[in-house]
N, C-alpha and C positions, 0 to 999 in steps of 0.2 A: 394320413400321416400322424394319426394319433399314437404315435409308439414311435421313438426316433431311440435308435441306437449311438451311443458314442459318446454321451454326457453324465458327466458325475452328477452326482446328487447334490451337493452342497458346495458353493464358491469357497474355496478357500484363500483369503488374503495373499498369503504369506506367498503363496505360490504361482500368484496370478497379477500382480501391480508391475508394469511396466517402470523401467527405469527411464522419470521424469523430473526436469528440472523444477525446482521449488523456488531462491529467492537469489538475490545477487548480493549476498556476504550474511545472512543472516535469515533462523530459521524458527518462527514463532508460530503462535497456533493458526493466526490468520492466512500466511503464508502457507503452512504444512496444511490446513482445511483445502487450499487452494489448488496443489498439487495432487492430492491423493484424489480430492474431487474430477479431477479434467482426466484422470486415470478413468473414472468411472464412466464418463459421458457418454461410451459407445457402450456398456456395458447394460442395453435394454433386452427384455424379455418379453418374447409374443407368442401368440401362433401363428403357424402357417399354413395356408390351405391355396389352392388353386381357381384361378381365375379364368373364365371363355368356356370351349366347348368342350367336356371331359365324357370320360366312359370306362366300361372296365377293361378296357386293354390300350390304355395309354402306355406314352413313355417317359420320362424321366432324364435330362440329360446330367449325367455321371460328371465330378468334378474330381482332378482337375483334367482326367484325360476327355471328356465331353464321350464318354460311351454312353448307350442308349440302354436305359432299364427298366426293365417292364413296370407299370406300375398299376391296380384297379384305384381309380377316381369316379366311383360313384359314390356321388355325392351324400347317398343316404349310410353310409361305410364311416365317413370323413368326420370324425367329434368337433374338428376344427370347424371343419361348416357348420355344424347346427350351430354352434358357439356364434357364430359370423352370420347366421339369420333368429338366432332371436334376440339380439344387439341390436339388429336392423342392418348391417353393413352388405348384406349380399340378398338377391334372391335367385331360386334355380326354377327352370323352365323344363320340361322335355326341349331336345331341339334332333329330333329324329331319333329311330332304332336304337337303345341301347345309347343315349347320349343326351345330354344335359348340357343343359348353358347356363355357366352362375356368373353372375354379373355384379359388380358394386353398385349399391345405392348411391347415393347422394348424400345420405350420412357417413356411408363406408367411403366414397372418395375422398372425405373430407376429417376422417380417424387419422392419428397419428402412426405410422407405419415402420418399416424398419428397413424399406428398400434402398436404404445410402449405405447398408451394410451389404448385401450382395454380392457375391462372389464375380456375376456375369450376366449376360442375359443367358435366360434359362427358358425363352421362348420356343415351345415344341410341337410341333406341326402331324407326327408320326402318327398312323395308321386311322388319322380321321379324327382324331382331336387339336383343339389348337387352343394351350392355353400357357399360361404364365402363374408364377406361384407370388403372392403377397402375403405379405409380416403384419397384422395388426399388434403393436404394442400394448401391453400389457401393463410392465411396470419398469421403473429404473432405478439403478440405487443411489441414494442422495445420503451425503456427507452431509450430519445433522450437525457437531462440533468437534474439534481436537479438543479432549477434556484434560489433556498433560503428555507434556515431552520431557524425557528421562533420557540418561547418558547409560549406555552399555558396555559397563566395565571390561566385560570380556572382549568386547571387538575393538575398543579402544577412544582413544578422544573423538574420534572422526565420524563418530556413528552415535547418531540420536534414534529416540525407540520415542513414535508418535501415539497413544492412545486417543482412539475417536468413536462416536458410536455415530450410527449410519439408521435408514432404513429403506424400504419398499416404497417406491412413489409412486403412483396407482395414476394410469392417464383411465381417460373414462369408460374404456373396456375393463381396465383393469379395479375402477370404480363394482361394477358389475360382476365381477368376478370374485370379491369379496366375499365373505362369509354370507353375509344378510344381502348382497347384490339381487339385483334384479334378473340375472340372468345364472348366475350358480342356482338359484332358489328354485328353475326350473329344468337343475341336470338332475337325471339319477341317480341313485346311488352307486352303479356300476361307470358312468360318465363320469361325476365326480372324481372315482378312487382312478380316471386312468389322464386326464384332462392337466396338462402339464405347460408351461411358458419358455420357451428354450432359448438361449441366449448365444446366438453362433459368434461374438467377439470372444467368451473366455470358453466354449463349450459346458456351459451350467443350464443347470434348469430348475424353475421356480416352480415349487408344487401349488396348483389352488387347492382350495381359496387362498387367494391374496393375502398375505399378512395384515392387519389392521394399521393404521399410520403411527398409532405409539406404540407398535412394537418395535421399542429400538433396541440394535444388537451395537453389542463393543465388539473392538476389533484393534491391533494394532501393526505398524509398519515401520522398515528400517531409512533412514535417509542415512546419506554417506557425506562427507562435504569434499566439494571439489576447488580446484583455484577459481570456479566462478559462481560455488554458489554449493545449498545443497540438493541434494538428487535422490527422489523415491528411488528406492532399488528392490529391482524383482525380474525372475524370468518375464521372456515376451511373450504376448498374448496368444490365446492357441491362435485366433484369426490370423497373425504373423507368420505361425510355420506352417501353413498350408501350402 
């Protein structure tokens, strides 16, 4: 699963913040840090690879009709696995002809994951494999400060424009993943250029290495005010229109 079709390259705000309530009559930086932030909370970055007994003619269950798609899971194929045994979170076994059994360690059961985001169970039994797919998270993005809120003349009184810069919060895969990490340090150079963090709440994806934790980016968003308050405004998240 190292090559996932369907995700842009770079989050774009503007395009992406869910319309969320922010304060009850009033709208300051603590308040606007407060709402754009809980916008972000599902907005983690992992990879994905598969768990139990895999091979190269597995399948895949298709969402959201649940059709069956072929899929090869061998594990020596899979960038997401070696990523996930030289971390230490899995190891693979032969487990008969043409089949493998990758298991979680005791450190991988205990890594931070993304499975509360999951569309379903995706548990697949077909043609002699039987495994299920897990998220190691990666990173997530944290609202660093609201640095100024300004009035936009053109939308009118009822719309404030929040200025805030954010960054990459690195759990401890995503520690590793890092430039200088302990486990980037032993991809290749062709694993590096293809080794990506996919984000299934807004369909983005995080290129490694990891950003460094002062790299911080600005960024800004519209609030509207309502009779109860004011309100992040933005389309809904892709995870919504599926």
């Amino acid at each position: 699963m190292s090559k996932i079709s369907g995700f842009t390259l770079v989050v774009t705000f503007m395009a992406l913040i869910l319309s969320t309530g922010c304060s009850s009559g009033s709208l300051d930086r603590t308040s606007a840090k407060k709402a754009i932030q809980a916008r972000f909370n599902d907005d983690i970055s992992g990879i994905i690879l598969h768990i139990g007994r895999v091979g190269p003619k597995c399948f895949n269950t298709g969402y959201p009709k649940g059709e069956q798609i072929p899929v090869d899971l061998t594990p020596d194929k899979s960038l997401e696995t070696a990523v996930a045994i030289l971390a230490g979170y899995v190891t693979v076994r032969p487990d008969g002809q043409d089949y493998w059994r990758v298991d979680l360690t005791e450190k991988g059961k205990a890594a931070p994951k993304m499975d509360r985001l999951k569309l379903g169970d995706d548990h697949n039994m077909a043609n002699g494999c039987d495994h299920r797919t897990t998220a190691f998270s990666v990173a997530s993005m944290e609202v660093v400060q609201v640095t100024g809120i300004s009035s936009d003349q053109e939308k009118g009184a009822d719309v404030r424009m929040a200025e805030f810069e954010w960054r990459w919060k690195a759990t401890d895969l995503g520690e590793m993943l890092r430039e200088n990490g302990s486990v980037y340090s032993k991809l290749t150079p062709e694993q590096r250029d293809k080794l990506i963090a996919v984000n299934p709440t807004d369909g983005g994806i995080l290129k490694v290495p990891v950003p460094p934790e002062n790299d911080i980016r600005q960024a800004m968003l519209p609030f509207k005010k309502y009779d109860d308050g004011w309100r992040l405004q933005a389309p809904p998240k892709a995870s919504d229109q599926r």
